[in-house]
C-alpha positions as CSV (number, residue, x, y, z in Angstrom):
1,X,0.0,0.0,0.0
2,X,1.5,3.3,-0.7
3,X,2.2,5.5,2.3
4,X,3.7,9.1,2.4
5,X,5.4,11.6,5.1
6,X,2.7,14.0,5.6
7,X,2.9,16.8,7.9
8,X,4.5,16.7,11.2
9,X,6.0,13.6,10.2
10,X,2.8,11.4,9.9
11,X,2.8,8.6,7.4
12,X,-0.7,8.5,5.9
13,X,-2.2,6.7,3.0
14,X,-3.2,7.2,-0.6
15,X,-4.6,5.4,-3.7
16,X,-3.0,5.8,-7.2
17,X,-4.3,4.2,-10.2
18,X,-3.9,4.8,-14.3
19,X,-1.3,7.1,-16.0
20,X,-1.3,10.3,-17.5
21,X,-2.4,13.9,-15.7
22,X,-2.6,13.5,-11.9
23,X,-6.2,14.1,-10.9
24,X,-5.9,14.3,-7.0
25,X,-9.6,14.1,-5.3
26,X,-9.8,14.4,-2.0
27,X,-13.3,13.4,-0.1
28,X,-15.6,14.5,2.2
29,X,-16.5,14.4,6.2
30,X,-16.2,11.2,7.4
31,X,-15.3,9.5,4.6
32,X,-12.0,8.1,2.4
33,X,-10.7,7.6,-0.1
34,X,-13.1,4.5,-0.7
35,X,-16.2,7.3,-2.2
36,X,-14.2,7.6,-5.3
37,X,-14.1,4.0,-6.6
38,X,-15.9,5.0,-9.9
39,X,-13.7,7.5,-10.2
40,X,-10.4,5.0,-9.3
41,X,-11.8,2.8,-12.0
42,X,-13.7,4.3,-14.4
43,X,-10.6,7.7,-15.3
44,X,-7.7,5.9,-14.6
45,X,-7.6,5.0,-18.5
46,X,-6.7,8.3,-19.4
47,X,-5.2,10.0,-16.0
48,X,-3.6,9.0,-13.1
49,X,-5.5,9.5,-10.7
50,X,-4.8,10.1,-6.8
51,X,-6.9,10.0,-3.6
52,X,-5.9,10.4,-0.4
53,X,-7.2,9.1,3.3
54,X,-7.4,12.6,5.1
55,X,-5.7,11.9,8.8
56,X,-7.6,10.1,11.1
57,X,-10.1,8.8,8.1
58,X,-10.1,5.7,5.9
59,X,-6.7,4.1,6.1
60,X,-4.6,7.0,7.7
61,X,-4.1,7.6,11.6
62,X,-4.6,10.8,13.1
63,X,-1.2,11.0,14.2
64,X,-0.4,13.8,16.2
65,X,-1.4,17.3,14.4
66,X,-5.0,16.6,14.6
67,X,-7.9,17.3,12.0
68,X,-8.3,21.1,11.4
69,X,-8.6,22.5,7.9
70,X,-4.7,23.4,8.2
71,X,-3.4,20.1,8.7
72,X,-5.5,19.0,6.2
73,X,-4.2,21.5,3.8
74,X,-0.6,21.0,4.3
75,X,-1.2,16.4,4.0
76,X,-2.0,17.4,0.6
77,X,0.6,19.4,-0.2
78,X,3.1,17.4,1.5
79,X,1.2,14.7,-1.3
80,X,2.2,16.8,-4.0
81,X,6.0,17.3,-3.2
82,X,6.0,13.7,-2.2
83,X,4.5,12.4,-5.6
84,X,6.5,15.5,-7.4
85,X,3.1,16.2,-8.7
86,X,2.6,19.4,-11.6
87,X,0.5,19.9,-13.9
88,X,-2.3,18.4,-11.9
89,X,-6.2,18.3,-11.1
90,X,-7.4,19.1,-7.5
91,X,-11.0,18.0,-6.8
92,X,-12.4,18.4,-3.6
93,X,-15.7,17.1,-2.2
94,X,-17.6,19.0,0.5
95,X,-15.3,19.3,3.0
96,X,-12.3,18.2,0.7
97,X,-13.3,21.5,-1.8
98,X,-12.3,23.8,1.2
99,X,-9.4,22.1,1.6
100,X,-8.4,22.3,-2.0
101,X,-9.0,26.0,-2.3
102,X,-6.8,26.3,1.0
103,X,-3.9,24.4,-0.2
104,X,-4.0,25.7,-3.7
105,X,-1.8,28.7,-2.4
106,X,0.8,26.3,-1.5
107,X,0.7,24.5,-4.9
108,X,2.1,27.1,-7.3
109,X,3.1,25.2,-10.9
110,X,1.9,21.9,-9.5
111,X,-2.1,22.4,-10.3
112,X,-3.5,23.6,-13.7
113,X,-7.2,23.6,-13.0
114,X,-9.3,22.9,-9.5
115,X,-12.6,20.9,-9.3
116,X,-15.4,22.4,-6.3
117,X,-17.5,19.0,-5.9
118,X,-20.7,20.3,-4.0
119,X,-18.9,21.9,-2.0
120,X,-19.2,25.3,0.0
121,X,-16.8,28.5,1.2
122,X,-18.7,28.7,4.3
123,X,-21.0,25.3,6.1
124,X,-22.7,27.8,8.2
125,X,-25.3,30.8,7.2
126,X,-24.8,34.1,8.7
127,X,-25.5,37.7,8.7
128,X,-23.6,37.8,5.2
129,X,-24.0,34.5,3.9
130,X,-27.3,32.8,3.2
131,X,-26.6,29.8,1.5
132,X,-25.4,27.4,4.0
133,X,-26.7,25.6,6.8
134,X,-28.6,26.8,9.7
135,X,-25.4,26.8,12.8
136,X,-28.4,25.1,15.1
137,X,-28.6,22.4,12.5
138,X,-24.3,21.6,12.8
139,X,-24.5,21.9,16.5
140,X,-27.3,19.1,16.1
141,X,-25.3,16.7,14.1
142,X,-22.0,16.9,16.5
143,X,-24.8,16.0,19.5
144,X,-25.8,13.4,17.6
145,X,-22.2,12.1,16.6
146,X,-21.8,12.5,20.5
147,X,-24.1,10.1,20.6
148,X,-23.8,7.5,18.1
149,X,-21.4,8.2,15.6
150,X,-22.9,5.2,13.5
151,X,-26.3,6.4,13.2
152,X,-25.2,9.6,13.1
153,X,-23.3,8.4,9.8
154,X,-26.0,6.6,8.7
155,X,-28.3,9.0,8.9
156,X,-25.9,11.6,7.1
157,X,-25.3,9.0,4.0
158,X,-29.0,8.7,3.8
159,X,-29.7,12.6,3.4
160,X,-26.7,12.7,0.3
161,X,-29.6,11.8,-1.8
162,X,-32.8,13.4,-3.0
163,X,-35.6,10.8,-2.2
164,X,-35.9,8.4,-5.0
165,X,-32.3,9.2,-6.3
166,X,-30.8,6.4,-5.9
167,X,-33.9,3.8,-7.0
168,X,-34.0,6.3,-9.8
169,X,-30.4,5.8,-11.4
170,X,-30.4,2.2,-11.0
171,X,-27.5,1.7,-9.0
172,X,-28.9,1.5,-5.2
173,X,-27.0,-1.4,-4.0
174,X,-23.9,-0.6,-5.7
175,X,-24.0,2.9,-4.4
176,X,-24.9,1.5,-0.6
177,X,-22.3,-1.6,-1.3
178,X,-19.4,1.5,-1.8
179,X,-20.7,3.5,1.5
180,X,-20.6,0.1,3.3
181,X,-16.7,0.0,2.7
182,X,-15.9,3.4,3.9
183,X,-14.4,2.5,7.6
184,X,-15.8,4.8,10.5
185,X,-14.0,7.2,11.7
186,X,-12.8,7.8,15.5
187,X,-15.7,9.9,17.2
188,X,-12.8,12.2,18.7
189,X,-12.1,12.2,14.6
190,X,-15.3,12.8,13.5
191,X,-15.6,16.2,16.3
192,X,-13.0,17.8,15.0
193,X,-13.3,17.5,11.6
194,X,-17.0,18.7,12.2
195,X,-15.4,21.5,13.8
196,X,-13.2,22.2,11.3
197,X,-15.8,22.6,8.4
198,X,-18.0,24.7,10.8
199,X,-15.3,26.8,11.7
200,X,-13.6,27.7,8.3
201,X,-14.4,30.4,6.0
202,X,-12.9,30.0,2.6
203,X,-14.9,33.4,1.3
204,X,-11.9,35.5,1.2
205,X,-9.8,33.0,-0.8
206,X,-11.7,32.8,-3.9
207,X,-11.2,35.9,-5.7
208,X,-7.0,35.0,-5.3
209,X,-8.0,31.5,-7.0
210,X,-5.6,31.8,-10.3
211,X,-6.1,28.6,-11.9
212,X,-9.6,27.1,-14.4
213,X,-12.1,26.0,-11.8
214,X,-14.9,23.9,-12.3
215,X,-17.2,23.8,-10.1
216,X,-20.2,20.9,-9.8
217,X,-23.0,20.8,-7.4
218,X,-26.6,18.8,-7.1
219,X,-29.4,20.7,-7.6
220,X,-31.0,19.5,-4.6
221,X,-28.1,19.4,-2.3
222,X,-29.3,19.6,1.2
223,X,-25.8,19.8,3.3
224,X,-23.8,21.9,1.2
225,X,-26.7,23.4,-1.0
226,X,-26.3,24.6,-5.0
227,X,-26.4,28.3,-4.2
228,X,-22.8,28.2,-2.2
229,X,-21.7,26.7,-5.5
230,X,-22.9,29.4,-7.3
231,X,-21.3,31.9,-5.1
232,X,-18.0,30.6,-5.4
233,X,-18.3,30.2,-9.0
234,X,-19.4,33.7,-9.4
235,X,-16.4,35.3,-7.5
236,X,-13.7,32.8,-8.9
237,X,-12.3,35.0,-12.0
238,X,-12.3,31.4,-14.3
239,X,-14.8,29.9,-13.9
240,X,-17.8,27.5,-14.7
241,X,-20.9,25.7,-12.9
242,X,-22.3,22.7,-13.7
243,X,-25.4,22.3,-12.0
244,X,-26.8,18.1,-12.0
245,X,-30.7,18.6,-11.8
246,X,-31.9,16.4,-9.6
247,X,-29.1,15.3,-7.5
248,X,-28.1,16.1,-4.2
249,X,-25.1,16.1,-2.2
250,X,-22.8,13.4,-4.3
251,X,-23.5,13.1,-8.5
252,X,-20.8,12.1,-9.0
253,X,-21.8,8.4,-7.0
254,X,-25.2,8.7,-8.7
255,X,-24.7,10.2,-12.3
256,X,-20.8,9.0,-12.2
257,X,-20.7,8.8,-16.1
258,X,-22.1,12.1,-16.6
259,X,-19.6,13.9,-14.1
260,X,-16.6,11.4,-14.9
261,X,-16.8,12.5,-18.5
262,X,-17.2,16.2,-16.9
263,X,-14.1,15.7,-15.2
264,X,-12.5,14.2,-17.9
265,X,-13.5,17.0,-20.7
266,X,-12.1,19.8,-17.8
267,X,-8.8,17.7,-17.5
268,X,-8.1,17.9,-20.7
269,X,-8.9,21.3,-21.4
270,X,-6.4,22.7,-18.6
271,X,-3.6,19.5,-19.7
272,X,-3.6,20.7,-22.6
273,X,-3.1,17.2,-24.4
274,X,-5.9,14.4,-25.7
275,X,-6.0,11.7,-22.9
């Protein structure tokens, strides 16, 4: 299995398969690298394609700089120097599309284009921001980590998806059989990550973001809804949304040709080359 030295000398753990432009995703809350199996198997004929466990999820231990947004940030860009990665794809999910946008700072020459997977700058609403989630709503789901971080999980996975989304594409059990294999976190892990995403506000960063962003969300999202996506795409200079009716908090699980071949038509736009 490959391992790499991440920040503060942790090893932690990645998947790697195909050849050609590095497409890097990194997931979500509480999950791994596990969510992007179609992804693993489906683009690796025309990139090579990279996902990491974030700390303390999947296959990596939290080691000891714990799971704020910064750590996060500089795992992935300790996976960049360690894979001598340029030229590259950064896709973040929900969580992970924070991340991205923090680390893309440190990643100067090594990323040509970024991927915002229904994702937000901000989890929380506000006085200034309307399009995320009521801060009553996060203080209920750490309780109810708190209390059973299994149903608590379960009950997250189940609210990903618009009712009827799954039945509707067809691919129910192969979509639950993937979730399945995503290990559970640490609760201590699973706090502070939640902490993390509530706390961080990405807002300020996007005007700076200087590379092609493409940025997807479901239409029906319900954690990290489609307007947040819209408001980063409209203050990232170059940019575009692509908005999957229908969906909710991960198309590309439920419509995984459609935003594969999304993905695939952006990566070759910034590589520059016909994979």
């Amino acid at each position: 299995m490959p391992w790499y030295e991440a920040s503060c000398g942790d090893r932690l753990w990645y998947r790697e398969q195909g050849k050609g432009p590095a497409l890097v995703l990194v997931h979500g809350w509480c999950m791994s690298s596990e969510v992007w199996r179609f992804q693993l198997d489906r683009l690796s004929a025309g990139f090579r394609v990279i996902a990491p466990d974030l700390r303390g999820h999947g296959d990596s231990p939290l080691g000891s700089c714990g799971c704020g947004i910064e750590t996060f940030t500089a795992d992935i860009a300790a996976l960049f120097l360690h894979l001598d990665l340029a030229g590259a794809i950064l896709a973040g999910w929900s969580l992970g599309s924070q991340v991205a946008i923090n680390a893309l700072p440190l990643l100067e020459g090594r990323v040509n284009g970024l991927a915002l997977i229904c994702g937000t700058p901000r989890f929380t609403s506000g006085a200034d921001f309307s399009h995320g989630l009521a801060r009553v709503e996060a203080d209920g789901m750490a309780l109810k980590v708190r209390r059973n971080l299994k149903r608590a999980l379960e009950g997250f996975v189940d609210r990903m998806f618009v009712p009827g989304e799954l039945a509707r594409q067809g691919r129910e059990d192969e979509i639950r059989t993937l979730l399945a294999a995503v290990p559970v976190p640490d609760t201590d892990v699973a706090i502070q990550s939640l902490a993390s995403l509530v706390q961080t506000d990405v807002r300020e960063r996007l005007p700076a973001v200087n590379r092609p962003t493409l940025v997807i969300s479901g239409e029906r999202d319900p954690i990290c809804p489609s307007p947040a996506s819209s408001y980063m795409a409209e203050r990232i200079p170059d940019s575009r949304h692509v908005v999957y009716a229908g969906c909710g908090h991960a198309p590309f699980l439920t419509l995984c040709e459609e935003v594969n071949a999304c993905l695939a038509e952006f990566g070759r736009e910034v590589a520059g080359t016909n994979v």
